[in-house]
C-alpha positions in Angstrom: 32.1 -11.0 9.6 29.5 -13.8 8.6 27.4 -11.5 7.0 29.1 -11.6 2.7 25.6 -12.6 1.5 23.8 -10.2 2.6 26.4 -7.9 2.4 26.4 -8.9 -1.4 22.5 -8.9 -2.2 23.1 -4.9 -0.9 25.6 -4.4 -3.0 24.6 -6.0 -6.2 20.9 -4.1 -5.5 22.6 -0.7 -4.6 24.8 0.0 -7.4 27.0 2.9 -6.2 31.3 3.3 -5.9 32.9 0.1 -4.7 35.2 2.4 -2.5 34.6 5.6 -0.3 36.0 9.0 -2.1 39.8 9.3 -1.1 39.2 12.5 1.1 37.3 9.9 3.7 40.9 8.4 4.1 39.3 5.2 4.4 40.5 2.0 1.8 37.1 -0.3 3.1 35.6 -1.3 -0.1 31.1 -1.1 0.2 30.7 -4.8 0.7 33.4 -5.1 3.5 31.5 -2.0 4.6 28.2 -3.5 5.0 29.3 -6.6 6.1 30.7 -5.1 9.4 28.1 -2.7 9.9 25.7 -5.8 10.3 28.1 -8.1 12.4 28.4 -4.9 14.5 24.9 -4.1 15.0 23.9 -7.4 15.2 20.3 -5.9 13.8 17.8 -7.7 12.4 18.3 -8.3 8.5 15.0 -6.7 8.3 16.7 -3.0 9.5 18.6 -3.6 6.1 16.3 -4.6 3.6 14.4 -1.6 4.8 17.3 0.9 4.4 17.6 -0.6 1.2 13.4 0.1 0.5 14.8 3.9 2.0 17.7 4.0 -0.6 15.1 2.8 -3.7 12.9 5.5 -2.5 15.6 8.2 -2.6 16.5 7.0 -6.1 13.2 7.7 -7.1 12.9 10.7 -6.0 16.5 11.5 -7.6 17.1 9.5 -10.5 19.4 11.2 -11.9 21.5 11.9 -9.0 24.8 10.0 -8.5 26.2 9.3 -5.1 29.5 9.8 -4.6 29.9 8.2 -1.4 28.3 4.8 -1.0 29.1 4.0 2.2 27.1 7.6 3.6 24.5 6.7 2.0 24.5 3.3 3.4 25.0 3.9 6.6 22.5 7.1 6.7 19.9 4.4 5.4 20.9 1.7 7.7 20.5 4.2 10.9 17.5 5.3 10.0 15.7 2.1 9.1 17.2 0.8 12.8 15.6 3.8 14.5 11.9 3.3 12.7 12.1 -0.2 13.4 13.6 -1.1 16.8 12.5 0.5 19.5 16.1 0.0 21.5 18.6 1.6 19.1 22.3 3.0 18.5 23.0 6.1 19.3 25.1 8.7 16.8 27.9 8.4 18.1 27.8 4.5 18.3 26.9 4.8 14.5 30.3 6.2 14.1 31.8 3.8 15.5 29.7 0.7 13.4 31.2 3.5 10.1 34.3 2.2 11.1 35.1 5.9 12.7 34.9 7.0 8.8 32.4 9.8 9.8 33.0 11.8 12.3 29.8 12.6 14.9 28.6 15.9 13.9 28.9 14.2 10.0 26.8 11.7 11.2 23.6 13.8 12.8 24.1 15.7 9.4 23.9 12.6 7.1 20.8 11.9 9.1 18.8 15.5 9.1 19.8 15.2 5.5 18.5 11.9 5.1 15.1 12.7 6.3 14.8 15.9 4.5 15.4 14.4 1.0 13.1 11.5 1.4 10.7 13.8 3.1 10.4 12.2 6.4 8.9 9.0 4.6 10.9 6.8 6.7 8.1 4.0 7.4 8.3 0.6 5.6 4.9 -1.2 5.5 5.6 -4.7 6.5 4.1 -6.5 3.1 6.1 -4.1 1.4 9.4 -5.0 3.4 8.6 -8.6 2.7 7.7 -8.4 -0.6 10.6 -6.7 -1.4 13.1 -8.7 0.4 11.7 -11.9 -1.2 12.4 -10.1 -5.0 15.6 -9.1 -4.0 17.3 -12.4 -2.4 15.6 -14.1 -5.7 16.9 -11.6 -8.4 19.9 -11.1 -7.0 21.1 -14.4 -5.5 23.2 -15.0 -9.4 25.6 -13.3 -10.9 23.5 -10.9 -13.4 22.1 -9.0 -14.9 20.3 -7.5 -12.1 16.7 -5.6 -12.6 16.4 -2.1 -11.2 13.2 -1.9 -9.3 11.1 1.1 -9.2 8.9 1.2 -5.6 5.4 2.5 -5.5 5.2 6.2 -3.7 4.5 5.9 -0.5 2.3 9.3 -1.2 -1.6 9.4 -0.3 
């Protein structure tokens, strides 16, 4: 799809199941995933450097926690981010279409409300912090490893 690197760098940063759980039906593996969710949307690479800040964010706030499906969490991220930062964006049901029809619509608004609610509508990405953070990750993670883990600064008052 032209888009492996950055695909990649998402991959490498967000270290969650290579493939979606085997009730989703789906074989797509997360890189493949990401790869045509950005070919699709054509978005900015910004919209997914900033789902990736939203993703950091929701670790932090849930360290612990382990995702079993990637590829919702992904793609919540990835809508989200779009919506904050274009002002022309997909609708739902068009996001289940770039999922590769993995989710089904009423899925998808849910993976949103959901989305929101556990990073507490901090959905906003300052822009120094978008850069900064996109400049770190296409340095740490542009070889083969180890990787760092980063921890973001709360976006709290």
């Amino acid at each position: 799809y032209g888009h492996e690197h950055a695909s990649l760098l998402c991959t490498r940063l967000f270290a969650c199941p290579e493939l979606p759980p085997s009730s989703s039906g789906s074989k797509v593996k997360l890189q493949k995933f990401i790869a045509y969710a950005l070919h699709r949307t054509k978005l900015h690479p910004s919209a997914a450097f900033a789902a990736l800040v939203l993703l950091q964010r929701l670790k932090a706030r849930f360290p612990t926690a382990r995702g079993s499906s990637s590829h919702r969490l992904f793609i919540s991220a990835f809508m989200l981010a779009s919506k904050v930062i274009c002002d022309d964006t997909y609708s739902n049901k068009s996001w289940s279409i770039v999922a590769q029809g993995m989710f089904q619509l009423r899925e998808i608004n849910q993976m949103e409300r959901e989305m929101c609610q556990y990073l507490e509508w901090e959905l906003n990405v300052d822009p120094s912090t978008l850069s900064e953070f996109e400049a770190m990750v296409r340095k740490d993670f542009a070889g083969i490893g180890p990787f760092p883990t980063y921890i973001l600064p709360s976006t709290k008052k």
